[in-house]
C-alpha positions in Angstrom: -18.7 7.2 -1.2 -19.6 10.5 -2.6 -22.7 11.7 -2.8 -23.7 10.8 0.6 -24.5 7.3 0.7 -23.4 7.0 4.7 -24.7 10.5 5.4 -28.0 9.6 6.7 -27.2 6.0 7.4 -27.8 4.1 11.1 -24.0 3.5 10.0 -22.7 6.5 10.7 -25.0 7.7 13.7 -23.6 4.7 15.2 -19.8 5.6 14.8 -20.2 8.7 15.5 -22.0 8.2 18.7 -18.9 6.4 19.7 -16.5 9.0 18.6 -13.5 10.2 20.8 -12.8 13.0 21.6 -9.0 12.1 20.9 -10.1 11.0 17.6 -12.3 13.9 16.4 -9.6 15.9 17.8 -7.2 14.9 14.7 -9.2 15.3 12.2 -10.1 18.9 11.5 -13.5 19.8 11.2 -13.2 23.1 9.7 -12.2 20.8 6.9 -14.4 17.7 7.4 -17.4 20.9 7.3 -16.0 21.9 3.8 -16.0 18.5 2.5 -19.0 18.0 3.4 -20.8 21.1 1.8 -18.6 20.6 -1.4 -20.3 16.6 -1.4 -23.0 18.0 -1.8 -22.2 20.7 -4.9 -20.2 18.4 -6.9 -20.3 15.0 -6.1 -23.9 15.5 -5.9 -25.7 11.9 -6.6 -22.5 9.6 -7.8 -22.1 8.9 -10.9 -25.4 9.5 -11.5 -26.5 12.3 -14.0 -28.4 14.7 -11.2 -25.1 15.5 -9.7 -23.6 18.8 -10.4 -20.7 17.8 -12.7 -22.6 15.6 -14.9 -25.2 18.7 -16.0 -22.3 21.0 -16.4 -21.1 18.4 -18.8 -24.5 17.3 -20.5 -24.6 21.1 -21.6 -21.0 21.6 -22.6 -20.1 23.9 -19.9 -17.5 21.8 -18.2 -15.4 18.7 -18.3 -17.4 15.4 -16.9 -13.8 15.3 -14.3 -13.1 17.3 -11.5 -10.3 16.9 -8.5 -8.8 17.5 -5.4 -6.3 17.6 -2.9 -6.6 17.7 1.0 -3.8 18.9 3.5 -3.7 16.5 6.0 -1.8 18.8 8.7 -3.7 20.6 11.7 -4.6 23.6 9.4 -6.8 22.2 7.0 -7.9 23.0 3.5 -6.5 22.3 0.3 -7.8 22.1 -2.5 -10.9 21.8 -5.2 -10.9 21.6 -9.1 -13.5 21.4 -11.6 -11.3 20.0 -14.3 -8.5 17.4 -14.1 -5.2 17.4 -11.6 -2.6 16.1 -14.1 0.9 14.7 -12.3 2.7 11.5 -13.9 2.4 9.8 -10.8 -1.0 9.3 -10.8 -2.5 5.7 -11.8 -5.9 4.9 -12.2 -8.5 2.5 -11.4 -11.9 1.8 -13.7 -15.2 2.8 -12.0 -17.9 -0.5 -11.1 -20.2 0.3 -14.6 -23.9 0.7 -13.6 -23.6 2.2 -9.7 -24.4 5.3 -7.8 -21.4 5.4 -6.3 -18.0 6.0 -6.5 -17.1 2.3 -6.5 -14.3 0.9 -7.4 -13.0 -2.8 -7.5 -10.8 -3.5 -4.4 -9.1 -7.2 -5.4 -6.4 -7.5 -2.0 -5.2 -5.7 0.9 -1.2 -5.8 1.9 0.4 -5.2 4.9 4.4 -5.0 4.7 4.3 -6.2 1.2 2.1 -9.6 1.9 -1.3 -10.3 0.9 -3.9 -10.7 3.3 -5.6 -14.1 3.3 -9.4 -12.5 2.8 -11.6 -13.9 0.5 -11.9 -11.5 -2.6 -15.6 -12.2 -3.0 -15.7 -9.7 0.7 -14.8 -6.8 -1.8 -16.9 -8.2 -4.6 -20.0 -5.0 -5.9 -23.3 -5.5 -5.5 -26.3 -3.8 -4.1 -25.2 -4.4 -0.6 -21.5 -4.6 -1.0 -18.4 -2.7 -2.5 -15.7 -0.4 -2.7 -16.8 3.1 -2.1 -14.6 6.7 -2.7 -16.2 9.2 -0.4 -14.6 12.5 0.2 -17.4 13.5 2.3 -16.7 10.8 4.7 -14.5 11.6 7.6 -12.8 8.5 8.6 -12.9 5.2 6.3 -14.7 1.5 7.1 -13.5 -1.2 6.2 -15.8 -4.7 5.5 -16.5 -6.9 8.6 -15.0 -10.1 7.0 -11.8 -7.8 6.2 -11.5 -6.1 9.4 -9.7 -8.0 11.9 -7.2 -9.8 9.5 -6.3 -6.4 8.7 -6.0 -5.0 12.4 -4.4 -8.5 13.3 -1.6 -8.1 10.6 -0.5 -4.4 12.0 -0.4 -5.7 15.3 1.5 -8.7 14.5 4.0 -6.4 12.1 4.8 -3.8 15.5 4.0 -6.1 18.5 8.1 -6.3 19.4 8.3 -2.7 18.8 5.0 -0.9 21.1 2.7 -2.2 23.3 -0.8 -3.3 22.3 -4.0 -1.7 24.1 -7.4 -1.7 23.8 -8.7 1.7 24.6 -12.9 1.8 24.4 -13.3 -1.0 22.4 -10.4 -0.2 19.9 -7.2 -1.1 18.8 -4.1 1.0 20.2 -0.8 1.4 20.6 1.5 3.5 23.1 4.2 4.9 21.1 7.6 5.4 22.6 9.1 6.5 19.3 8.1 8.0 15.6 5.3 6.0 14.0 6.8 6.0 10.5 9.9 4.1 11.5 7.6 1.3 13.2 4.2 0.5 11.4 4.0 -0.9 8.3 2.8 0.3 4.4 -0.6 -0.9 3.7 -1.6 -1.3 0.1 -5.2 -1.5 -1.2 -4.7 -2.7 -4.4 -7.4 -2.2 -6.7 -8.3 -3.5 -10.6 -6.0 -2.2 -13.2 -3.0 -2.6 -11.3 -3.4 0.1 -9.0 -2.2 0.7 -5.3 -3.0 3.0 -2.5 -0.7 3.0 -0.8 -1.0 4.1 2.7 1.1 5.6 5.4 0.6 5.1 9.2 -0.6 8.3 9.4 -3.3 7.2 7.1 -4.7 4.4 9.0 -4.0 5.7 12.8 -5.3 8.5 14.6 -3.3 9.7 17.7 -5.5 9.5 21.0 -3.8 10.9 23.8 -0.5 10.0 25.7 0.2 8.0 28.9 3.0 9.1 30.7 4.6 11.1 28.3 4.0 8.3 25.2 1.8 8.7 22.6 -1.4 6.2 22.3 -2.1 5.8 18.5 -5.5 3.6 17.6 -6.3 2.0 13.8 -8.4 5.3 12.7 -9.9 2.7 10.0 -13.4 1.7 11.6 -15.3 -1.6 11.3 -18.4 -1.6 9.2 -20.2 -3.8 11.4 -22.8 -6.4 9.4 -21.3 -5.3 5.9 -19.2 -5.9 3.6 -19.2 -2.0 2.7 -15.8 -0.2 2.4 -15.6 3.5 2.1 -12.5 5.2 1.6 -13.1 8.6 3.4 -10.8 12.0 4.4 -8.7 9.8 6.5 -7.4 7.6 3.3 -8.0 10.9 0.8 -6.3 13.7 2.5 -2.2 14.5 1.1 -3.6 13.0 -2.1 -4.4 14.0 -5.5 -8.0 12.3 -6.1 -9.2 12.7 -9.4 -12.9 11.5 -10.5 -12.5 11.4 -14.1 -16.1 10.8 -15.4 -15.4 10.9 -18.8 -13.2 7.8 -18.9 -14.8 6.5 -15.9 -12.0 6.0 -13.8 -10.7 7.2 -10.5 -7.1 8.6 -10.2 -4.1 8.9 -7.1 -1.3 9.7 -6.5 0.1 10.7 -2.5 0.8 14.6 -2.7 1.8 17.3 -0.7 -1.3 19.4 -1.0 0.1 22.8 0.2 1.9 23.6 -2.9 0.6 24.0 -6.4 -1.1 21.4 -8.7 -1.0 21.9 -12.5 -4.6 21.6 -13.9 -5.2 20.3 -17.7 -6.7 23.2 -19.4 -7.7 20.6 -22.1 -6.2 22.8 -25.3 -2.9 23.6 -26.4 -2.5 26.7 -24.4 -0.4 24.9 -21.4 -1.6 24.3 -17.9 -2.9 26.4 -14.6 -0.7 25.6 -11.5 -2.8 26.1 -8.6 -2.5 26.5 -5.1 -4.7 27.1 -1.9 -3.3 30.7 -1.7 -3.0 32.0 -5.0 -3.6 30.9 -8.6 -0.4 31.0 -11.4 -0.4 30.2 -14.7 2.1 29.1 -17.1 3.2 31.4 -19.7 2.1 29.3 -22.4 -1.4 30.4 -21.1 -1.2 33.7 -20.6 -3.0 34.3 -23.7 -6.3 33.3 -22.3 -8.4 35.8 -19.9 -8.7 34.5 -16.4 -11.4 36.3 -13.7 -11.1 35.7 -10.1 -14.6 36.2 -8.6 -14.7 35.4 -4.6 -17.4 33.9 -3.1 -18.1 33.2 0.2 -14.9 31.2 1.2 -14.5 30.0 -2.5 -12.9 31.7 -5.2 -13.7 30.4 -8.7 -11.3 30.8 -11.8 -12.5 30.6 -15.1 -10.4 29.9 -18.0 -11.3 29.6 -22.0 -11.9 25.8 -21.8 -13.9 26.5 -18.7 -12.7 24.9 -15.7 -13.2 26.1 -12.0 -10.9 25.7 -9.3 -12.1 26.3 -5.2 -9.3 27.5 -3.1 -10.6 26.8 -0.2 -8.7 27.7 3.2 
């Protein structure tokens, strides 16, 4: 959902209101306060042509794409990228024509490798309904209707291996072991035969411990009274998200977003490999000037086919 569509919503003052402290606690704010200040620069209105990108491209002075890549650890940052993140393992879902938003077209949800039995016309785009990719968002909602078969499945994959608790009105589970070894992959798979796949630690947030295990709860919140979706920082971060206007499409691929990215210059000259601490680039194109210019807590690099990458730490 970029572009704010929950920023301002009784949605979101509601869930928040709620909000752990355990929760918050995992998510880092510093980072959450970045995303939502660059929301605002770049992803701007949507898809539509007031945000940022799309009059950089309307006069030629940028791509109609730009990328990133969040660290999910408990530093923070990552990284921002006016132009495209290119890596092979990336696939790609078409963009819902005629919206806003970021929406995409979420057919199915998998748990261990098996469907869910929700009816596909919960994930169906309309005016009050939808798939949403929202950076700015910190956690991610998933439809009423698709909620609690979701939640029911990971319960029913790890019940012989934790023990089941309902901690303020939410789903959790004391740990005695790792998490990876014990939940289950999650798949959202989306139009154009294209998965996200998720981790546990992209669905669960750890709480607290009792007695020396940890207490994990399904991060994922219910979007009470909607069939809205939003894919937020939770889902997004250790990703490479690209929002590539120009084809209108939305990119993925899971990514460890403390090393470099290589960013498509667009010409022959080779590719910029980028990272949150430093910029490189390939000899190939050397032969183009580059100016670092910091601002604020943002540096911008400028290259001959004009794209701008934001370190941001």
């Amino acid at each position: 959902m970029a572009g704010g569509w929950l920023s301002g919503s009784s949605i979101i003052r509601q869930k928040y209101s709620h909000f752990k402290s355990g929760l918050a606690k995992s998510l880092q704010l510093k980072r959450s306060q970045l995303e939502g200040e660059i929301r605002k620069i770049y992803e701007g209105a949507g898809q539509q042509e007031l945000s940022v990108i799309s009059q950089l491209s309307s006069q030629g002075v940028a791509p109609k794409v730009f990328s990133h890549c969040f660290k999910g650890d408990d530093t923070g940052g990552g990284i921002l990228v006016l132009g495209e993140i290119v890596d092979p393992n990336i696939v790609y879902s078409p963009l819902v024509q005629n919206q806003p938003h970021y929406n995409l077209n979420l057919e199915s949800i998998s748990v261990n490798g098996q469907t869910l039995a929700i009816d596909p016309s919960v994930f169906s785009t309309s005016s009050n309904q939808g798939t949403i990719v929202d950076s700015g968002t910190t956690l991610a909602y998933l439809a009423e209707d698709a909620y609690d078969p979701f939640v029911n499945a990971i319960t029913s994959a790890v019940s012989q291996s934790v023990t089941p608790v309902t901690s303020q009105g939410e789903q959790c589970y004391i740990v005695t072991s790792s998490i990876t070894g014990i939940f289950p992959q999650v798949n959202l798979n989306f139009a154009g035969n294209a998965s996200l796949i998720l981790r546990p630690e992209d669905y669960l947030l750890q709480q607290n411990t009792v007695s020396g295990d940890e207490v994990w709860c399904i991060g994922i919140q219910k979007n009470d009274g909607q069939d809205i979706t939003v894919l937020g920082d939770l889902i997004l971060k250790d990703k490479i998200i690209v929002y590539d206007l120009a084809n209108q499409r939305i990119g993925w691929t899971q990514y460890d977003c403390s090393t470099s990215v290589n960013v498509s210059t667009n010409t022959s000259r080779g590719t910029a490999s980028v990272n949150a601490g430093s910029i490189n680039v390939s000899s190939s194109a050397c032969s183009e000037p580059f100016k670092l210019v910091p601002i604020s807590m943002v540096a911008f690099l400028v290259q001959i086919s004009v794209i701008y990458i934001f370190p941001f730490l």
